[in-house]
GUBA-924801 format. One record per atom (N, C-alpha, C, O, CB): atom name; x, y, z; chain; residue in one letter; residue number from 0. Coordinates in nm, 3 decimals, decimal comma. Glycine has a CB too. Example, Ala and Ser with C-alpha at 12.3 -4.5 7.8 and 13.67 -1.06 7.14 Angstrom:
residues 2
N 1,319 -0,569 0,780 A A 0
CA 1,230 -0,450 0,780 A A 0
C 1,320 -0,330 0,780 A A 0
O 1,424 -0,332 0,846 A A 0
CB 1,131 -0,447 0,905 A A 0
N 1,285 -0,225 0,708 A S 1
CA 1,367 -0,106 0,714 A S 1
C 1,290 0,003 0,787 A S 1
O 1,341 0,114 0,804 A S 1
CB 1,408 -0,060 0,572 A S 1
END
This chain:
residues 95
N 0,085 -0,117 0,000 A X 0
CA 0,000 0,000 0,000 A X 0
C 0,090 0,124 0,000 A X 0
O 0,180 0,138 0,082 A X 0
CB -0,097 0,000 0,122 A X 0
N 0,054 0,234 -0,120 A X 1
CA 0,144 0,343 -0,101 A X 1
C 0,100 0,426 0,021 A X 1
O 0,014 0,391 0,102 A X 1
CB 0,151 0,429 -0,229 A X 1
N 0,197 0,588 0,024 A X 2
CA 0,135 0,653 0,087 A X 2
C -0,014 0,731 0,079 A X 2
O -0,079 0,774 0,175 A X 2
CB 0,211 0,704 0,098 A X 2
N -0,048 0,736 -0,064 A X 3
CA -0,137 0,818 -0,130 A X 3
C -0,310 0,730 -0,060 A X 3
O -0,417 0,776 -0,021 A X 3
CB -0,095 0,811 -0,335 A X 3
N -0,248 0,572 -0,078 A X 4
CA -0,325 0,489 -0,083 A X 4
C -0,378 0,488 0,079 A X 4
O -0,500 0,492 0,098 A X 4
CB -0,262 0,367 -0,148 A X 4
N -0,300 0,483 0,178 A X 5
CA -0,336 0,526 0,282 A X 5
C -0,374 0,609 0,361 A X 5
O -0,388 0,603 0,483 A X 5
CB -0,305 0,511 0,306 A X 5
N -0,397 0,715 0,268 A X 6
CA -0,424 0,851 0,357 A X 6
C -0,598 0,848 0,267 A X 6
O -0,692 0,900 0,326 A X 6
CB -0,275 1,033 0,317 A X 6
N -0,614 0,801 0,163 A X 7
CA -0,677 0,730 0,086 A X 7
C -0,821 0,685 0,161 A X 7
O -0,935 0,731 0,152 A X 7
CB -0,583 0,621 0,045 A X 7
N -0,768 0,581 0,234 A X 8
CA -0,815 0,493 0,343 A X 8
C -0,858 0,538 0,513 A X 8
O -0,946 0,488 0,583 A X 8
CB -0,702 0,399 0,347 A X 8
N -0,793 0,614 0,536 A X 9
CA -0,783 0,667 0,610 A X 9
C -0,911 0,786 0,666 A X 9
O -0,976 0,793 0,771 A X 9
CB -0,674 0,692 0,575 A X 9
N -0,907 0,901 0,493 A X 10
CA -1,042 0,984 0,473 A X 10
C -1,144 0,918 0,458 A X 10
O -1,246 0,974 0,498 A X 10
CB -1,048 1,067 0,369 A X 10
N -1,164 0,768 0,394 A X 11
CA -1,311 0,713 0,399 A X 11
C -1,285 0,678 0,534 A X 11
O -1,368 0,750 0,590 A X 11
CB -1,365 0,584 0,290 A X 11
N -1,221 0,611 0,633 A X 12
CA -1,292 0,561 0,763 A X 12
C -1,344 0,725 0,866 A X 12
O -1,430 0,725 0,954 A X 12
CB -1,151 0,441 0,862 A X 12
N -1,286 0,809 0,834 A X 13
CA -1,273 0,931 0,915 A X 13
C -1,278 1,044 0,825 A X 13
O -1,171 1,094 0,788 A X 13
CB -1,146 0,934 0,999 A X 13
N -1,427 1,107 0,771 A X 14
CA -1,469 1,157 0,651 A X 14
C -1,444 1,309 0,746 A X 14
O -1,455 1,418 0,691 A X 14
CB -1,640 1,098 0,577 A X 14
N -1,421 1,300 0,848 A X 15
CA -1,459 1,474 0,929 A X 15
C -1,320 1,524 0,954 A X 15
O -1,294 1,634 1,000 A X 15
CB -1,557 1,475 1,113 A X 15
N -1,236 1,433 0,920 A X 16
CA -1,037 1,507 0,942 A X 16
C -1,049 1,509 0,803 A X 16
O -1,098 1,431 0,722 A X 16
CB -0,856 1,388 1,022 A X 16
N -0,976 1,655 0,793 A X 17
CA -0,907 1,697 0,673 A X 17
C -0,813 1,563 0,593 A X 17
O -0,765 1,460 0,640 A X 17
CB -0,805 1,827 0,725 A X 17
N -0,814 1,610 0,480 A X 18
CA -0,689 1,524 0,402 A X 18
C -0,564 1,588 0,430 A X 18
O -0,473 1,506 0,445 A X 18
CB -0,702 1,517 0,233 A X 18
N -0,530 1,704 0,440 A X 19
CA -0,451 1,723 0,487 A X 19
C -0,381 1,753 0,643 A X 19
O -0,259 1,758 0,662 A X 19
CB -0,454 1,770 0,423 A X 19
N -0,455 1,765 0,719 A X 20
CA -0,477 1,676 0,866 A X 20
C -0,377 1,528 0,858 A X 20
O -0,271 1,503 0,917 A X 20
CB -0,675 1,620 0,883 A X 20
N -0,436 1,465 0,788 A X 21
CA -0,405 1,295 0,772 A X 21
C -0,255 1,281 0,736 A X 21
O -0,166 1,219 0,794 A X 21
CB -0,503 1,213 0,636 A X 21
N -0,253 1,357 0,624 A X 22
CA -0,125 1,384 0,582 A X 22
C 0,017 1,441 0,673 A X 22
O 0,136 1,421 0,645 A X 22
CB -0,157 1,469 0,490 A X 22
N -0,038 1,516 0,784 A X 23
CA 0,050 1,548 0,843 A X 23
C 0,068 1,474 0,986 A X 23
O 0,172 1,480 1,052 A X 23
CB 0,038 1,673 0,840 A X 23
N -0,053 1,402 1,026 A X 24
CA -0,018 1,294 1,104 A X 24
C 0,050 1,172 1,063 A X 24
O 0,110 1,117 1,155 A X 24
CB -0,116 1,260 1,154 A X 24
N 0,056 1,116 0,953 A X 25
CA 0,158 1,045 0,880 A X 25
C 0,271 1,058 0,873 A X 25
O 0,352 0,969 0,898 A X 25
CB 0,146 1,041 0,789 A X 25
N 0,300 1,178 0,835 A X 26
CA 0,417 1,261 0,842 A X 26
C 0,505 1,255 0,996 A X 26
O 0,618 1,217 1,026 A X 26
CB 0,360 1,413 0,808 A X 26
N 0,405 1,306 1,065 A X 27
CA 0,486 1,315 1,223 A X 27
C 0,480 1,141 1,309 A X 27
O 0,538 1,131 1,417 A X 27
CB 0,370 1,459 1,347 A X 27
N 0,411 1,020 1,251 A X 28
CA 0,453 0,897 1,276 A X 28
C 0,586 0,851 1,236 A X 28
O 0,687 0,798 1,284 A X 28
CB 0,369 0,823 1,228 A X 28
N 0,536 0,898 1,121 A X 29
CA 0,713 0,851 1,014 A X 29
C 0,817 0,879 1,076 A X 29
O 0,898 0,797 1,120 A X 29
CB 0,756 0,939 0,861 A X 29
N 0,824 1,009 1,084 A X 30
CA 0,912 1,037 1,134 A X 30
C 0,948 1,007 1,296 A X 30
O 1,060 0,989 1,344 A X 30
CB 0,908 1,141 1,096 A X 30
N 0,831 1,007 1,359 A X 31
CA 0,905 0,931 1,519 A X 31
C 1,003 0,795 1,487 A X 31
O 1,120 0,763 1,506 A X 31
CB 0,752 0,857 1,643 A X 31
N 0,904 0,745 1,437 A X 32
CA 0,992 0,582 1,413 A X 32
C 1,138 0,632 1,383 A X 32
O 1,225 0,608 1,466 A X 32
CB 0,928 0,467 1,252 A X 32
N 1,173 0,712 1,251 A X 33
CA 1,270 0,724 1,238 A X 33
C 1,373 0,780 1,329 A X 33
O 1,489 0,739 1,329 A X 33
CB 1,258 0,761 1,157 A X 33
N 1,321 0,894 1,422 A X 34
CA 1,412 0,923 1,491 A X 34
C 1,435 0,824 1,608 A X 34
O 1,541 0,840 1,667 A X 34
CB 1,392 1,045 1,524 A X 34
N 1,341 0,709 1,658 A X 35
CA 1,371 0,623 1,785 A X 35
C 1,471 0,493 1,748 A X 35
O 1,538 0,419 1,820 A X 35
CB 1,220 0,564 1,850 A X 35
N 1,449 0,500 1,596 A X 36
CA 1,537 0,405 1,538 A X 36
C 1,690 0,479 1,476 A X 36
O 1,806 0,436 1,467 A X 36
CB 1,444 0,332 1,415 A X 36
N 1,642 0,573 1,450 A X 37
CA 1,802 0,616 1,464 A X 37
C 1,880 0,642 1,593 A X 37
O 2,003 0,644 1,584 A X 37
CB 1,820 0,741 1,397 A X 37
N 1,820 0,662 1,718 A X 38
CA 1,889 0,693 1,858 A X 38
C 1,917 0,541 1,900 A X 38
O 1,976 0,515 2,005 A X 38
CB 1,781 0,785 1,982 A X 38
N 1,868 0,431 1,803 A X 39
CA 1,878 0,288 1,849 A X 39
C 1,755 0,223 1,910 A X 39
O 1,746 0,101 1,926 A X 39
CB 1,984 0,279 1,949 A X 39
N 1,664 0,305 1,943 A X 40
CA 1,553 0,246 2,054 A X 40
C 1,466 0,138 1,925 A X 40
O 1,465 0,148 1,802 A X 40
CB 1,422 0,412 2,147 A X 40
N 1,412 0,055 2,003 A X 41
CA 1,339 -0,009 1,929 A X 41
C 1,151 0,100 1,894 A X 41
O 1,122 0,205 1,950 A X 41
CB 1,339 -0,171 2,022 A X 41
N 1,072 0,035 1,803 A X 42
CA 0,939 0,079 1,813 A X 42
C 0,878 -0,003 1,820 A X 42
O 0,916 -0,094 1,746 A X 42
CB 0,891 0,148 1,737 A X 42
N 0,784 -0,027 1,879 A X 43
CA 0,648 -0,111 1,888 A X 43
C 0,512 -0,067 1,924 A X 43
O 0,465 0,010 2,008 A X 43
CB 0,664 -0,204 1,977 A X 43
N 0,457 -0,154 1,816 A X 44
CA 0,308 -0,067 1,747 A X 44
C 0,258 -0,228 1,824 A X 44
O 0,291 -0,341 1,787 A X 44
CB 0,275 -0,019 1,500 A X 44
N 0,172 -0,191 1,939 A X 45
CA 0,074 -0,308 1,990 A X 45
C 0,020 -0,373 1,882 A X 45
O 0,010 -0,296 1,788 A X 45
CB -0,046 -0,263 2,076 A X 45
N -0,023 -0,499 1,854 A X 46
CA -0,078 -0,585 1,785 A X 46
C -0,059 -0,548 1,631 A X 46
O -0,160 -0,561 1,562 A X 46
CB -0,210 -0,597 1,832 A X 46
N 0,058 -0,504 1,569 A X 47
CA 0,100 -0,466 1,458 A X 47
C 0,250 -0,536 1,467 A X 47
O 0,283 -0,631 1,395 A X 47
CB 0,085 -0,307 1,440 A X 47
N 0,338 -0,475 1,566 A X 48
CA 0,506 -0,562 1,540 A X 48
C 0,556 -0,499 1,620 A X 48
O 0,503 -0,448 1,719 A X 48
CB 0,604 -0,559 1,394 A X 48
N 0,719 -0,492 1,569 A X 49
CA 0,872 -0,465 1,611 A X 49
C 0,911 -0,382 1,538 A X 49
O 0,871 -0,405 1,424 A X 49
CB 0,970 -0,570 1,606 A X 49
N 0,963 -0,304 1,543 A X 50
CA 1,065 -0,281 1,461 A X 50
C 1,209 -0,202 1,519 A X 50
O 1,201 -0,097 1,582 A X 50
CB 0,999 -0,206 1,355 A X 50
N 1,321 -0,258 1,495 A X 51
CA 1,474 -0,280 1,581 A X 51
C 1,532 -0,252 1,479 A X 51
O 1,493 -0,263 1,363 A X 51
CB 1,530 -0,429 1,653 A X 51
N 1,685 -0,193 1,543 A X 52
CA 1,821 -0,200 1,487 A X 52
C 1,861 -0,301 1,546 A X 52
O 1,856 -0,325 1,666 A X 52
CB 1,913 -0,090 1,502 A X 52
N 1,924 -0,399 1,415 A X 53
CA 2,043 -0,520 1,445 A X 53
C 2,196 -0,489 1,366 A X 53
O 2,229 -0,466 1,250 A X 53
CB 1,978 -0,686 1,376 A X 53
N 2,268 -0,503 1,496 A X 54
CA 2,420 -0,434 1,420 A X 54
C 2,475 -0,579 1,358 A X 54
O 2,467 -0,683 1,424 A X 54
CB 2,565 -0,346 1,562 A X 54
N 2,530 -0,576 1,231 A X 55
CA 2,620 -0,668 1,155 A X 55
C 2,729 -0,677 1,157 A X 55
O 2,796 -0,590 1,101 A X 55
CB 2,618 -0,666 1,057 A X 55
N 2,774 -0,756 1,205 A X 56
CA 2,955 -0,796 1,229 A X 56
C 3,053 -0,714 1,089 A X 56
O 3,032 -0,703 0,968 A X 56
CB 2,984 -1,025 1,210 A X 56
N 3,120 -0,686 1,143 A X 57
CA 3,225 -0,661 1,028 A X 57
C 3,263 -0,817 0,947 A X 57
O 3,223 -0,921 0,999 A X 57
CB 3,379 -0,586 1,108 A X 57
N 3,340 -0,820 0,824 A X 58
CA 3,342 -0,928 0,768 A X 58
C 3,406 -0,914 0,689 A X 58
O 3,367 -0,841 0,598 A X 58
CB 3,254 -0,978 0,738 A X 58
N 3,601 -1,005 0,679 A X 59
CA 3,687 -0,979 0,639 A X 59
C 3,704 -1,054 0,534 A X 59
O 3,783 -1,019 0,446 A X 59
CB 3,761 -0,973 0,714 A X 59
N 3,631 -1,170 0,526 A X 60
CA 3,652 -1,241 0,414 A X 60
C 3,555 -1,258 0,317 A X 60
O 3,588 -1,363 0,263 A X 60
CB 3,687 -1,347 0,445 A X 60
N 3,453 -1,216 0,262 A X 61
CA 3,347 -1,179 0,208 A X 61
C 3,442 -1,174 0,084 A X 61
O 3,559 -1,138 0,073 A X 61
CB 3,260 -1,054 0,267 A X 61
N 3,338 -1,230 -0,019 A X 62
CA 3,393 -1,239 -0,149 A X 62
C 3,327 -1,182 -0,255 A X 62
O 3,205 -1,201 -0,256 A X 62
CB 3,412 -1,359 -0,181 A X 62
N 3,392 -1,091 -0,381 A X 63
CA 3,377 -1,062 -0,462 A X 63
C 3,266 -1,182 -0,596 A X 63
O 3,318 -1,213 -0,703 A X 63
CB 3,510 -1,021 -0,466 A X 63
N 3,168 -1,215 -0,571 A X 64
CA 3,097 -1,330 -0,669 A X 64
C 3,139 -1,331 -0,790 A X 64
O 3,117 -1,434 -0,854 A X 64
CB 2,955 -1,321 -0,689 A X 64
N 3,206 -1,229 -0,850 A X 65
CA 3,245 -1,177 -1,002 A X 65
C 3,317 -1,225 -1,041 A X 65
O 3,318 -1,312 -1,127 A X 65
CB 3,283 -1,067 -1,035 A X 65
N 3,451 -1,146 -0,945 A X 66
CA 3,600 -1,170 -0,967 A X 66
C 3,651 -1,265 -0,843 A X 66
O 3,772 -1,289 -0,845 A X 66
CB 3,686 -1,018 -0,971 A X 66
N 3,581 -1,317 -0,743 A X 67
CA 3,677 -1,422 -0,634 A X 67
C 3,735 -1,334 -0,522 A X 67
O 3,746 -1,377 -0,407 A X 67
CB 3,825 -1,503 -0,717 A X 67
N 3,779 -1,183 -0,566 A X 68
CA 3,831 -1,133 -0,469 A X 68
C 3,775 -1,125 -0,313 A X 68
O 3,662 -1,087 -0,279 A X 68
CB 3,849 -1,031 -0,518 A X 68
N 3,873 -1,165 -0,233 A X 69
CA 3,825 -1,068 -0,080 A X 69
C 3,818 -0,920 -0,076 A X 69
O 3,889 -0,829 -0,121 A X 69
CB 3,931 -1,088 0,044 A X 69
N 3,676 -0,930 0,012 A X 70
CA 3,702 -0,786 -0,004 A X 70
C 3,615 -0,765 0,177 A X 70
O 3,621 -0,864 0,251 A X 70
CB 3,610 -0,697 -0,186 A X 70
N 3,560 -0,671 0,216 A X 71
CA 3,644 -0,608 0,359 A X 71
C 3,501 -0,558 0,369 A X 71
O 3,496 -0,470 0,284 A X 71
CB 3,806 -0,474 0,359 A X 71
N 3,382 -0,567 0,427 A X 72
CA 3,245 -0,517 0,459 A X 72
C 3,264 -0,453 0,632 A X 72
O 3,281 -0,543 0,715 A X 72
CB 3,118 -0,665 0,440 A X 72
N 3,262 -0,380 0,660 A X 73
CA 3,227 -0,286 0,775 A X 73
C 3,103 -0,352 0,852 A X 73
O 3,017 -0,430 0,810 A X 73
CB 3,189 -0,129 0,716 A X 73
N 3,123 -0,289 0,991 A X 74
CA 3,039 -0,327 1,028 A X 74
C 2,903 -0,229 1,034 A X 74
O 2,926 -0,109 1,050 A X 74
CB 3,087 -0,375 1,123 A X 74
N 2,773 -0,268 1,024 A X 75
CA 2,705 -0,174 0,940 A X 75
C 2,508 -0,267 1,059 A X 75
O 2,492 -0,375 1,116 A X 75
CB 2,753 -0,216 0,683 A X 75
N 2,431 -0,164 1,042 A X 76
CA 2,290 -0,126 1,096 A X 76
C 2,205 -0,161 0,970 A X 76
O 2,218 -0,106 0,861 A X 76
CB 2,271 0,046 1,148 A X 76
N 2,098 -0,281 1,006 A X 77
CA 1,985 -0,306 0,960 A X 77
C 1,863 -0,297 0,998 A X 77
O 1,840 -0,377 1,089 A X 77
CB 1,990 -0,383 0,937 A X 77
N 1,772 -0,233 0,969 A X 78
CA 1,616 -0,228 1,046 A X 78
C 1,580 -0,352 1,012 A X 78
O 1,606 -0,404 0,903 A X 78
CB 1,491 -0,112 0,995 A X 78
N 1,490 -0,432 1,150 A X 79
CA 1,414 -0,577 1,123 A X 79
C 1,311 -0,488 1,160 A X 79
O 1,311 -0,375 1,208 A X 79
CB 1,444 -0,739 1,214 A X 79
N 1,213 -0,576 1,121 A X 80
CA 1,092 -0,590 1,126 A X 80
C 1,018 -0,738 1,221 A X 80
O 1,031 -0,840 1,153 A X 80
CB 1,067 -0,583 0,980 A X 80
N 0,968 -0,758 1,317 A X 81
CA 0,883 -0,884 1,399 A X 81
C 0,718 -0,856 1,388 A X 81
O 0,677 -0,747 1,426 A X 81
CB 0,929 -0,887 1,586 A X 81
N 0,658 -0,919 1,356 A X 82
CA 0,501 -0,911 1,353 A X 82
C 0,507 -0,977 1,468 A X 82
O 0,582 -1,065 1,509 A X 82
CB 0,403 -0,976 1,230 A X 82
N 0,402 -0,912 1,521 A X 83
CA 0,319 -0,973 1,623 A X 83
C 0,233 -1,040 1,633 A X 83
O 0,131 -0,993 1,583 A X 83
CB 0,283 -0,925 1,673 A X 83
N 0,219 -1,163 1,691 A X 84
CA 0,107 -1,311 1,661 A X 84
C -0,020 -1,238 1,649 A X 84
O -0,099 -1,319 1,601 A X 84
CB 0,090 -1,449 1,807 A X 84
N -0,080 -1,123 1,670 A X 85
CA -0,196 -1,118 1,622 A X 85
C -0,171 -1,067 1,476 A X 85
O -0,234 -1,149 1,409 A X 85
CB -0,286 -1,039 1,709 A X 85
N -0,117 -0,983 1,394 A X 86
CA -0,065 -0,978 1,282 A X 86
C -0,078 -1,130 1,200 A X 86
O -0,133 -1,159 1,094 A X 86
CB 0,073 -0,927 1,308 A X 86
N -0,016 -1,194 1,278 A X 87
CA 0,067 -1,359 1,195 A X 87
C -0,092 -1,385 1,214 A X 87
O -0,149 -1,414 1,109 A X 87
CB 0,230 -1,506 1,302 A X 87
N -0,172 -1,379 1,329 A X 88
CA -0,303 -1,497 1,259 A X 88
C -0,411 -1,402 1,152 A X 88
O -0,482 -1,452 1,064 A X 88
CB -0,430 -1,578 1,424 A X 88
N -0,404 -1,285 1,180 A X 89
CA -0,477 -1,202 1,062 A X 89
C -0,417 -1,246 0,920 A X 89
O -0,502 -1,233 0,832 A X 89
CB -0,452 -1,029 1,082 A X 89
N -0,351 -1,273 0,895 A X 90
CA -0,190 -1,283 0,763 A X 90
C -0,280 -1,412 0,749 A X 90
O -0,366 -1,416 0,661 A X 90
CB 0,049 -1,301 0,823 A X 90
N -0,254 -1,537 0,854 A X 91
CA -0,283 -1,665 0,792 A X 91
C -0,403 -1,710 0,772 A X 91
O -0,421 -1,812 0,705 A X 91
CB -0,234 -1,752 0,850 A X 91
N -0,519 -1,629 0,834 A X 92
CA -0,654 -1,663 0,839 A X 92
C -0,694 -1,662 0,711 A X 92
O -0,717 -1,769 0,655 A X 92
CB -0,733 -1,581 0,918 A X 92
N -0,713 -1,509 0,629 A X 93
CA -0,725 -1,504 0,485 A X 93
C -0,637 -1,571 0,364 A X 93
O -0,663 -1,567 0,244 A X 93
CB -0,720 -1,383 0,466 A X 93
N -0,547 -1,623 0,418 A X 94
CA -0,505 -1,743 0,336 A X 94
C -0,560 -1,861 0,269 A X 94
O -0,485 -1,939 0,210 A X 94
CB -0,443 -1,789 0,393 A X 94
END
């Protein structure tokens, strides 16, 4: 779902907030996450998920697939993502 698509969604459930209202509460979610995940903190949205920084080892022998070479990866920050079992049985029910 894009953003357009959700703000979209959003004005039909809640026809009396502005569209642009919506838009700027989107805006100021987004951006929390981003800043609690950039200070490292995790976020969690009750019965939606996780979402964490996991730090990646540095890694000296990592290979070039091309050419064979070693080559030298840093150690480096990934956002995960965890659903939360009510998520996972919404997901598998309509399956």
């Amino acid at each position: 779902m894009s953003r357009p698509e959700l703000i979209k969604r959003l004005k039909q459930k809640n026809p009396k907030i502005s569209q642009s209202y919506l838009e700027i509460i989107i805006e100021t979610v987004s951006e929390s996450i981003q800043k609690s995940l950039y200070e490292g903190k995790s976020v969690q949205i009750r019965g939606f998920g996780t979402f964490f920084i996991k730090k990646l080892k540095k890694n000296f022998s990592a290979r070039n697939p091309k050419t064979g070479n070693l080559i030298y990866i840093p150690e480096r920050k990934k956002i995960r993502f965890k659903s939360s079992k009510k998520l996972k049985l919404i997901i598998n029910e309509e399956i």
